[in-house]
C-alpha positions in Angstrom: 0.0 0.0 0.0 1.5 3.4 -0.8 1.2 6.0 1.8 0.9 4.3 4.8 0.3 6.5 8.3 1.8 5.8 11.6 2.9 7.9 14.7 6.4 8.8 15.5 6.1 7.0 18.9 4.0 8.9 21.8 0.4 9.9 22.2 -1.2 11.7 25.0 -1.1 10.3 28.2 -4.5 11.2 30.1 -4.1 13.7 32.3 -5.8 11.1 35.1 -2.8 9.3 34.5 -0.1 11.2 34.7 0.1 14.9 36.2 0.2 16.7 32.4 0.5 20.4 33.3 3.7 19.2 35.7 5.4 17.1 32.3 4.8 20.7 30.1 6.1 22.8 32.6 9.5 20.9 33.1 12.2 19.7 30.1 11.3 15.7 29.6 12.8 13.9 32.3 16.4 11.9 32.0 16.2 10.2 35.1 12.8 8.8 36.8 10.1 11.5 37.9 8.0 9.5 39.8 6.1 12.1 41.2 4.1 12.7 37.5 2.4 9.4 37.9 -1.2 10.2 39.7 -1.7 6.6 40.5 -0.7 4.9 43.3 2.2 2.8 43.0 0.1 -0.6 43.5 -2.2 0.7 41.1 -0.1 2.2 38.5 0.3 -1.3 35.9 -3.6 -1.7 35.7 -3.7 2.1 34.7 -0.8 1.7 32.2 -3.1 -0.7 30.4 -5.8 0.5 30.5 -4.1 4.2 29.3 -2.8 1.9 26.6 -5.4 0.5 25.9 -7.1 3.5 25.1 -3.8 4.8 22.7 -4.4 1.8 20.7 -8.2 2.1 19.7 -7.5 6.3 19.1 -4.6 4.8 16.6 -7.3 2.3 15.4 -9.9 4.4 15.1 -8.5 7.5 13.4 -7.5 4.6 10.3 -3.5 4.7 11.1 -1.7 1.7 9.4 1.2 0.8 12.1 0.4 1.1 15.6 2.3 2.0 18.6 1.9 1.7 22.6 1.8 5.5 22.8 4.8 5.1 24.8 2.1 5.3 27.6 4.1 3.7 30.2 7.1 6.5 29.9 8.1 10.1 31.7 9.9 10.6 28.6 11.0 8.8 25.5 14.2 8.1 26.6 14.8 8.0 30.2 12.4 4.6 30.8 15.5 2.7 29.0 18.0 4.7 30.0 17.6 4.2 34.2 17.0 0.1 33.8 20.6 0.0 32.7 23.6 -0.8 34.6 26.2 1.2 35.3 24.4 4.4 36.2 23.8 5.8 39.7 20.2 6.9 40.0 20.6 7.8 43.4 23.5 10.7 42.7 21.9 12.1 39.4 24.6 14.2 37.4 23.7 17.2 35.0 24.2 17.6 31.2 22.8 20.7 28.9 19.5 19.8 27.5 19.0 20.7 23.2 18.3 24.0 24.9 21.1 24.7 26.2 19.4 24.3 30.3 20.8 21.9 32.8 18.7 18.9 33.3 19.5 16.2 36.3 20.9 13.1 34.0 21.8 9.6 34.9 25.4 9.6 36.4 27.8 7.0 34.6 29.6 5.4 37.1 30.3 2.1 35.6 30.2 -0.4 32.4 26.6 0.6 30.5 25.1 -2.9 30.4 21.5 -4.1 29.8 20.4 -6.6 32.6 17.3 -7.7 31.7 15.0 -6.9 28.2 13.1 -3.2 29.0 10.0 -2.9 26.5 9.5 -6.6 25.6 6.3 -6.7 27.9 5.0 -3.3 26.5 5.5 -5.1 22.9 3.7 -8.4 23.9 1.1 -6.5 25.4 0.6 -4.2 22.2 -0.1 -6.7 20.1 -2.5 -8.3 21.8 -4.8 -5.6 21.5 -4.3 -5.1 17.8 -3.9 -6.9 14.6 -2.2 -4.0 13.2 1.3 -3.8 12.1 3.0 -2.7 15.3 6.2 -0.5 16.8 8.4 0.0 19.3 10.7 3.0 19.7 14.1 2.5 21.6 16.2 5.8 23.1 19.5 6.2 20.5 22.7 5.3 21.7 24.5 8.8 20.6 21.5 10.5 22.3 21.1 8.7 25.4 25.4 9.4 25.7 24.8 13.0 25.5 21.7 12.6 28.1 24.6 11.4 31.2 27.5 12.9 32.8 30.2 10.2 32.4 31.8 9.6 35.3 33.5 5.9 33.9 34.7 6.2 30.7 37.8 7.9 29.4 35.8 9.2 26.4 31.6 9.9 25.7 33.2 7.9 22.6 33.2 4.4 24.4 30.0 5.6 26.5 28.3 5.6 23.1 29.3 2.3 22.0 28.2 0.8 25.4 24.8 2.1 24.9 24.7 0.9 21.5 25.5 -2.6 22.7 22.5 -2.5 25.3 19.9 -0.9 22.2 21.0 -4.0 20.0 20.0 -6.4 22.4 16.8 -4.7 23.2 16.1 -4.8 19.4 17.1 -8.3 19.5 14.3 -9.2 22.0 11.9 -7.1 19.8 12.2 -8.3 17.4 12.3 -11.7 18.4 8.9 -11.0 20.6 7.1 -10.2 16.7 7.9 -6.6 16.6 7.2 -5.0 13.1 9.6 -2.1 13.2 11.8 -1.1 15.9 12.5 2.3 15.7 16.2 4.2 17.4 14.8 7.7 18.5 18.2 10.3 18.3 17.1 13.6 17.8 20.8 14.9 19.2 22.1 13.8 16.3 20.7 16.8 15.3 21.1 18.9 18.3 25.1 18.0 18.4 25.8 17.3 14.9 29.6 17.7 15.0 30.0 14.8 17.9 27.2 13.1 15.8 29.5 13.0 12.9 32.6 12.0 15.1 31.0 8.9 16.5 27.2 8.6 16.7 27.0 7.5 13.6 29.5 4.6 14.2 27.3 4.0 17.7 24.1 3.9 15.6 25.3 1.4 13.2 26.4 -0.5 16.2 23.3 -0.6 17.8 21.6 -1.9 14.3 24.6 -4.4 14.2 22.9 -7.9 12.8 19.6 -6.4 13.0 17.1 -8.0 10.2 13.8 -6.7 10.8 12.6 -3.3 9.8 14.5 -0.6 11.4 13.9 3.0 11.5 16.0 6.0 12.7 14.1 9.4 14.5 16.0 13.0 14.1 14.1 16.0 14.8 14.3 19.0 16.4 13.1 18.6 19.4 9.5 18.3 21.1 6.9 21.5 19.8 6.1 22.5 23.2 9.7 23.0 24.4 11.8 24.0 21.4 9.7 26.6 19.8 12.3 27.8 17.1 13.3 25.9 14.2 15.6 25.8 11.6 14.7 25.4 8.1 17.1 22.4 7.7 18.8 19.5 9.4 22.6 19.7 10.7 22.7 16.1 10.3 20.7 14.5 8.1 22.3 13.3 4.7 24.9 11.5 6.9 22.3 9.1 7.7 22.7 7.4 4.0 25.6 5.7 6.2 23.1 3.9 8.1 22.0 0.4 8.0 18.6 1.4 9.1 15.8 0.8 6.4 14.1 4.3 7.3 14.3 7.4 8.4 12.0 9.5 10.2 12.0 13.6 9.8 9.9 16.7 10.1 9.1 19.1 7.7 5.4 20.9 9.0 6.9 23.4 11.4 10.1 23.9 9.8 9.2 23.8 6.6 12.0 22.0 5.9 13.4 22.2 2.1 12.8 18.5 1.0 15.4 18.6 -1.6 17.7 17.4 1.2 15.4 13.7 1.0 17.0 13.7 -2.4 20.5 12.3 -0.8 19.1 9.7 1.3 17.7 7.6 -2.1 18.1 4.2 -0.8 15.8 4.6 2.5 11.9 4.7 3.3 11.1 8.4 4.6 8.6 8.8 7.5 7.9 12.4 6.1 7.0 14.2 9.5 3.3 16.4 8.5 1.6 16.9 11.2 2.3 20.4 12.7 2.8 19.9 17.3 3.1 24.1 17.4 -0.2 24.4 16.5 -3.3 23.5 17.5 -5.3 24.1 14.9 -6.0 20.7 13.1 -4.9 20.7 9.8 -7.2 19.8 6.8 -6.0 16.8 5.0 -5.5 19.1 2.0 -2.9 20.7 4.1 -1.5 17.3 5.2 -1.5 15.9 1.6 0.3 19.2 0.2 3.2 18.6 2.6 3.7 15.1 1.8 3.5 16.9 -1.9 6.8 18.9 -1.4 8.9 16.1 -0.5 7.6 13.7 -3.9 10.2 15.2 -5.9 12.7 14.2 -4.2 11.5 10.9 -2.4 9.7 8.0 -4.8 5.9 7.5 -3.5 6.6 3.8 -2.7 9.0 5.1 0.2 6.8 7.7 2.0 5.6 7.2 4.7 2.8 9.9 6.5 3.9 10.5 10.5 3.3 13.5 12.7 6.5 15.8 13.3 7.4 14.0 16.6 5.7 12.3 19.6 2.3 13.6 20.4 3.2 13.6 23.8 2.5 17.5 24.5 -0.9 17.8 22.7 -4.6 17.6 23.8 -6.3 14.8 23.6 -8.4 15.7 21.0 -6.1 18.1 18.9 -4.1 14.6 18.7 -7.2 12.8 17.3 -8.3 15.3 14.5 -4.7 15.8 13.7 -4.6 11.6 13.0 -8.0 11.5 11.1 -6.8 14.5 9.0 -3.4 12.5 8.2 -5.5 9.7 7.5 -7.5 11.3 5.0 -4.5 12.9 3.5 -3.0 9.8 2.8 -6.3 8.6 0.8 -6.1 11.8 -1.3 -2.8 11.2 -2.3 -3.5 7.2 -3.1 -6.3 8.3 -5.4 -4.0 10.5 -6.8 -1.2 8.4 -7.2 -3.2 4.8 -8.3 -2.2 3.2 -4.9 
């Protein structure tokens, strides 16, 4: 099918869930916070599911194609993975400069980075039986997760990197093995620190995809709508990516109104061509949507296109996020009937 719609990763938690004007008025948390869950600890599983529960039948019900979790379960996208891993002390958090240039309390490195026990494995098995959808996950990047610690261990953020990227593989590994359709490595610093990026993320990415056979996908964006308001009209680190082994790669082009001539150098990978605008919340008409996916067509062939929002949907109302799916949804119909698929 040509044109098919999925999310980035996250969709609203309910604010019953999870304390929502707290998570806007703070950057997204590196280590655990806790305190934004309003369910009691005992409690807090059932109310996962059922939050879930509910992400999946909005995803259903608005027509998407590939379903997530919502990432319902998480304080932020990364820091769920990042704080089950060895080698960190949660207890003593250090500090690192957000993309904003703020200090945010970060997990403390204070030995070897090493995965003890599969994170998101039970989210997956529980995702797909609630749908019969094409499903997928979303892992924190190595690179990005590096830059989201103060290393206290290694002699270079260099090795700290390739640690990570040994603990993301076997995640994916599990994933995949558990009947994950895509796995998708979230690293919007490659973006936000695009000269380290170059140095050695990209050699930490490919790492983390080491062996990897399923469908792999790579996030870089920048940065979440509701905290990083300004945007640039084009990536810092974007046709590096070609170097990848991942089969696609996810961008965002409604806010910035990026120039899509830059898809143009990434010719052998699927593009998740981010069309969904999180600044505003207007919803879109899917004539809007479908013009946007229109810009990037000379440059990207319509069997590799793929409709997605910007970035997670994490920030938005509840319904803002709905119409804004139904409208991508629609978009993508337009531009099948336009393009025979």
């Amino acid at each position: 099918m040509l044109f098919p719609t999925t999310l980035v990763g996250s969709y609203p938690q309910p604010d019953w869930l999870i304390d929502r004007e707290k998570l806007a008025g703070r950057f997204p948390p590196r280590v655990r916070a806790k305190e934004l869950w309003r369910i009691p600890e005992p409690y807090l599983q059932e109310a996962w599911e059922d939050a879930t529960r509910i992400a999946i039948r909005a995803q259903e019900d608005a027509g998407l194609d590939i379903v997530t979790d919502g990432e319902i379960r998480r304080e932020s996208y990364s820091n769920r993975f990042a704080t089950a891993l060895d080698g960190v002390d949660l207890d003593n958090p250090g500090t690192a400069l957000d993309r904003s240039g703020h200090p945010n309390p970060v997990p403390r490195i204070t030995g070897p980075i090493r995965r003890r026990h599969a994170v998101e494995v039970e989210d997956l098995l529980f995702l797909k039986s609630q749908t019969g959808k094409p499903v997928k996950m979303t892992v924190p990047g190595p690179f990005t997760m590096s830059c989201q610690a103060q290393n206290d261990f290694y002699e270079t953020d260099a090795e700290a990197a390739m640690d990570y990227a040994v603990a993301v593989n076997a995640e994916m590994r599990d994933l995949f093995a558990a009947g994950a359709d895509i796995v998708q490595i979230d690293e919007p610093y490659m973006q936000a620190r695009p000269e380290k990026a170059r140095e050695y993320g990209l050699a930490a990415l490919n790492r983390a995809l080491e062996g990897i056979t399923g469908t792999t996908a790579v996030h870089i964006c920048f940065g979440y709508a509701a905290i990083i308001h300004v945007r640039p009209s084009g990536y810092s680190f974007l046709p590096e990516l070609r170097g990848c082994s991942c089969r696609q790669v996810s961008i965002e082009t409604a806010q910035s109104n990026l120039d899509c001539k830059v898809l143009g150098e990434l010719p052998d990978k699927q593009i998740m061509v981010g069309c969904i605008d999180l600044s505003d919340m207007n919803v879109e008409t899917p004539e809007t949507v479908a013009a946007r996916i229109r810009r990037a067509l000379p440059y990207v062939a319509k069997e590799r296109v793929i409709l997605a929002p910007d970035c997670g949907m994490k920030y938005l109302p509840r319904d803002v996020a709905v119409g804004k799916l139904r409208s991508m949804v629609e978009a993508a119909k337009i531009l099948r009937r336009e393009h025979g698929g």
